[in-house]
N, C-alpha and C positions, 0 to 999 in steps of 0.2 A: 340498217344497211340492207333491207328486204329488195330494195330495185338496183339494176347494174349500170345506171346511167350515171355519169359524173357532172355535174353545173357548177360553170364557173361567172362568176359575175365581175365583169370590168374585162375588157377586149384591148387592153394597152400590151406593152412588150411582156412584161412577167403574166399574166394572162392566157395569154394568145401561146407561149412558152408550156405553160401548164398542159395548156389543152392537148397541146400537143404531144409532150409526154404521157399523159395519163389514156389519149387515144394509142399512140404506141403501145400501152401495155394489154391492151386488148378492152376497153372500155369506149362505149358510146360517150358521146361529150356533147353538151348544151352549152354552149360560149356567147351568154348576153353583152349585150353592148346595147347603151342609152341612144346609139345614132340609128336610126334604121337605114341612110343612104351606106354606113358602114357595114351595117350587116349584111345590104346589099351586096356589097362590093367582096365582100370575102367571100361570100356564097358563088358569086360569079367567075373569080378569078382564082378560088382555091388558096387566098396568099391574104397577109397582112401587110400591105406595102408602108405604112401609116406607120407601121411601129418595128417589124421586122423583116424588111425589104432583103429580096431574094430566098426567105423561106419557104417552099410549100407545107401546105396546111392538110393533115392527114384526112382519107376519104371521111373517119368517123367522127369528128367537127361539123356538126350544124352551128351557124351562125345564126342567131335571131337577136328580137330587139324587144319584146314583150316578155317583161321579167317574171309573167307568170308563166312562162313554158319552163320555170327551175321547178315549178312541179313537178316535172316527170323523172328529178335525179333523185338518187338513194343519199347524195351528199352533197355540197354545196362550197366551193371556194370561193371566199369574198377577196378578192385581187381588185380594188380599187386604193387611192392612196387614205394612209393613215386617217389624216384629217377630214376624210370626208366616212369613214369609217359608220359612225352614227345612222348620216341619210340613210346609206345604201340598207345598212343590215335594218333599221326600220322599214325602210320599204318591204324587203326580205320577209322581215315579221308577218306583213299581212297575207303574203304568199305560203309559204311554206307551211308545210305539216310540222310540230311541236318537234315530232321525232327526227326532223332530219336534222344533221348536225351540221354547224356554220364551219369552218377554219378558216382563219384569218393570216393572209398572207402578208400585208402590210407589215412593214416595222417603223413601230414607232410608240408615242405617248400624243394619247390627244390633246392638244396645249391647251384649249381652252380650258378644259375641266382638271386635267394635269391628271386624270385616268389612265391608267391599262386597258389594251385596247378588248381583251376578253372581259373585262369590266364593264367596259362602254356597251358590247355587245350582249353581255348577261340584263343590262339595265333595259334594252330594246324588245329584248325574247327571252324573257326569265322564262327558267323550265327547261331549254334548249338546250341539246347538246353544244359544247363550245368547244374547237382546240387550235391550234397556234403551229402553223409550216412554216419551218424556218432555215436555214443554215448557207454554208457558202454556193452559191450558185450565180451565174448571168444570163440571163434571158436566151443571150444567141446561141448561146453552150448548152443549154437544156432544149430549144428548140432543133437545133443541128442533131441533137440526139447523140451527145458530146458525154462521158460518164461523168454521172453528177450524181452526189448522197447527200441527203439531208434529213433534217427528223422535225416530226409531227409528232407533237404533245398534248394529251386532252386528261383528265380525269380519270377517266374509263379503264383501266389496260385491256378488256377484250376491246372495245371501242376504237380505241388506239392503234393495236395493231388490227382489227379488219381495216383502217381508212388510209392504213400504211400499205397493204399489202394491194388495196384497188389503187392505189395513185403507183407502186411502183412499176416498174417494166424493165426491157433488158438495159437499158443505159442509165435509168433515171431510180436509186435505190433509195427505199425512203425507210427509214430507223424510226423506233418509237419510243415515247415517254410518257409519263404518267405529270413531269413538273414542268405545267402549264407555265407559271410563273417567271422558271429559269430560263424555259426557252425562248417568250414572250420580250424577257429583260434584255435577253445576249442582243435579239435583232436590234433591238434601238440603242441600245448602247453605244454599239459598234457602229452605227452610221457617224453619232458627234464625234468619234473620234478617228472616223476615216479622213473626215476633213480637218481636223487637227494635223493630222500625218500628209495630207498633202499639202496644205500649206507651208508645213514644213519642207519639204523637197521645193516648193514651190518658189520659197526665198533662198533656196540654196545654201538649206542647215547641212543637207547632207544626209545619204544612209543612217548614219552612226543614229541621229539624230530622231531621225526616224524609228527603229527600233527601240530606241529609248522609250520614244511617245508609247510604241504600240504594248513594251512589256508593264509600264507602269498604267499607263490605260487599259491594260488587264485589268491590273491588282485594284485598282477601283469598282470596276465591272463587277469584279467578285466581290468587293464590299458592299455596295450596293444593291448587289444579288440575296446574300445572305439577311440581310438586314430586311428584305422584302420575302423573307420564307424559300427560295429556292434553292436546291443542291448544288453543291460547290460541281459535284460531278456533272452535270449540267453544263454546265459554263465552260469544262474542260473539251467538250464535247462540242459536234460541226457549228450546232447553236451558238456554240459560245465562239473560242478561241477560232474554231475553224472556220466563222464569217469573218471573226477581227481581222485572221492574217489576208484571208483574202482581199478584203472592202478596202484596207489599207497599204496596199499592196500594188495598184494599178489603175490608168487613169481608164479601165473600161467601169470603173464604178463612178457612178455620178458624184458620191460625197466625195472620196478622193477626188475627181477631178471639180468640183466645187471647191474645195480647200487649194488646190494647184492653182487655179485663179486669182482667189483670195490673196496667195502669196506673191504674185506676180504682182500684184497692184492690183487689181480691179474692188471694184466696191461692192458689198452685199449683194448690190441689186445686178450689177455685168456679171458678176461670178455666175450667177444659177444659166446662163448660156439657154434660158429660155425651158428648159428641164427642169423637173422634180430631186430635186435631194432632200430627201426624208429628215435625213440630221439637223439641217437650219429649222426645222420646225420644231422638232424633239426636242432641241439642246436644252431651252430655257425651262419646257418643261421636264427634265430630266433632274436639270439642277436642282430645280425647285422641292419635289420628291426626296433629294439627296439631304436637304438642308433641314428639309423637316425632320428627317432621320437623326440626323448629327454627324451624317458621315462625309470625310473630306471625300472631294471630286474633281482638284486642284486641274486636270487636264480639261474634263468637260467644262469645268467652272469659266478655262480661259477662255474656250470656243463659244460662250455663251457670251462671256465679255466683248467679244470680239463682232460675233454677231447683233449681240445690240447697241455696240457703237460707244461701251466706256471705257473699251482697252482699244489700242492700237496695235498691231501684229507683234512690234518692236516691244510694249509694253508687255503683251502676254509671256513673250517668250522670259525679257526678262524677269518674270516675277515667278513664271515654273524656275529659272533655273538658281534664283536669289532666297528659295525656301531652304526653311532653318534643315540642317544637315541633321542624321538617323539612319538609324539600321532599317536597311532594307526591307519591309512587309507586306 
């Protein structure tokens, strides 16, 4: 952390979001983007209209397009989606100095390899610092400069908190961890089961119905969690519980409102409205991680069913609600 510059890589809403925060807090920002007529257009107009229309964009936001100007940052946020996770931090690899550290913003599991995304990224840039930003936030709310907390997890704890204390500022407070893993796990978790919860409202199960999903879509998470090395504390924590209520909670998150769709009728392919939800990608490889475990996942299980076409809404729900009865755990 020897330079004061911040580089963020991927110029979409959470991005663009970042930059903006972390210029807030008195940090220079390098905000790559693969279009160069994009990076044009934000340079020109001060604004992201592409992704968050009516924002301005702080004076200490430079826009480029040549991923070797993340040279000049002291750290590096990779803010592109999950799945393309791999590309970009390889690309990244042949850029950057060993010592600057990656955090991965995405939430997810990469389906192909059924990896942890700070896995994927250690397998790109072994040696490299690695750590994981996560918890409840929405793009237009951390952009607005809206109070937003969240926590960044790496290995390190001095590590940890110097990359907590350059990313926060007056509105945007960012917490630290040392369990890469548990924070890593909360964000993907909690996308499949945002859209579980909004499908549900979607068919009109109801609140009740809702809550239900979201407190037993915990109790898995934390199975899950534990089974995978990470602190129960953790999971209780914005990473965990405090992205669940949120994600699932309102149709400004894309999996909630992917899952609202879903239950309305629409088919896998109408629901995504053209948008990124991380969870239909996750799900399958979520489950799959779960099963090699041995651990039940009976919520995610159904949103996987569902997403690949061997359950029907009707059937998921009936088979959550037709499991053998037990004490609560």
């Amino acid at each position: 952390m020897s330079r004061d510059a911040v580089g963020i890589a991927g110029a979409g809403a959470w991005g663009t979001a970042l930059a903006n925060a972390a210029a807030a807090g008195g940090r220079d920002v390098i905000l790559w983007t693969r279009d160069p007529a994009q990076a044009s257009a934000i340079a020109a107009t001060r604004a992201n209209d592409r992704f968050l229309p009516g924002i301005a964009l702080h004076e200490r936001i430079r826009p480029v397009s040549d991923l070797a100007a993340l040279r000049e940052a002291g750290m590096v946020l990779l803010v592109t989606p999950a799945q393309t996770t791999r590309e970009v931090a390889g690309a990244l690899a042949g850029v950057l100095p060993e010592a600057v550290p990656l955090t991965i913003c995405a939430k997810g599991i990469e389906r192909a390899s059924g990896h942890f995304l700070s896995d994927v990224v250690r397998e790109v840039r072994p040696g490299a610092p690695v750590a994981v930003l996560s918890g409840p936030s929405f793009a237009d709310d951390v952009a607005r400069g809206l109070p937003t907390a969240v926590t960044l997890a790496c290995e390190g704890e001095a590590l940890a908190g110097a990359m907590a204390a350059a990313l926060s500022g007056p509105t945007f407070r960012v917490y630290h961890r040392t369990d890469l893993r548990g924070v890593e796990i909360g964000g993907a978790a909690k996308n499949v089961l945002a859209i579980a919860c909004g499908a549900v409202i979607g068919k009109g199960l109801g609140e009740s119905a809702k809550a239900a999903l979201i407190a037993r879509g915990f109790a898995e998470l934390l199975r899950f969690a534990r089974a995978y090395g990470a602190q129960a504390e953790t999971l209780m924590g914005l990473s965990g519980l405090g992205d669940l209520v949120l994600t699932c909670s309102t149709a400004q998150s894309r999996n909630f409102s992917f899952g609202l769709r879903l239950g309305r009728g629409a088919t896998v392919a109408e629901a995504s409205g053209g948008k990124l939800a991380e969870g239909a990608a996750t799900a399958s490889a979520l489950v799959a991680r779960a099963r090699a475990k041995g651990i039940e996942m009976p919520v995610s299980e159904a949103v996987e069913g569902v997403l690949d076409g061997h359950l029907t809404l009707d059937q998921a729900v009936d088979a959550l609600m037709n499991r053998p009865l037990r004490s609560e755990q």
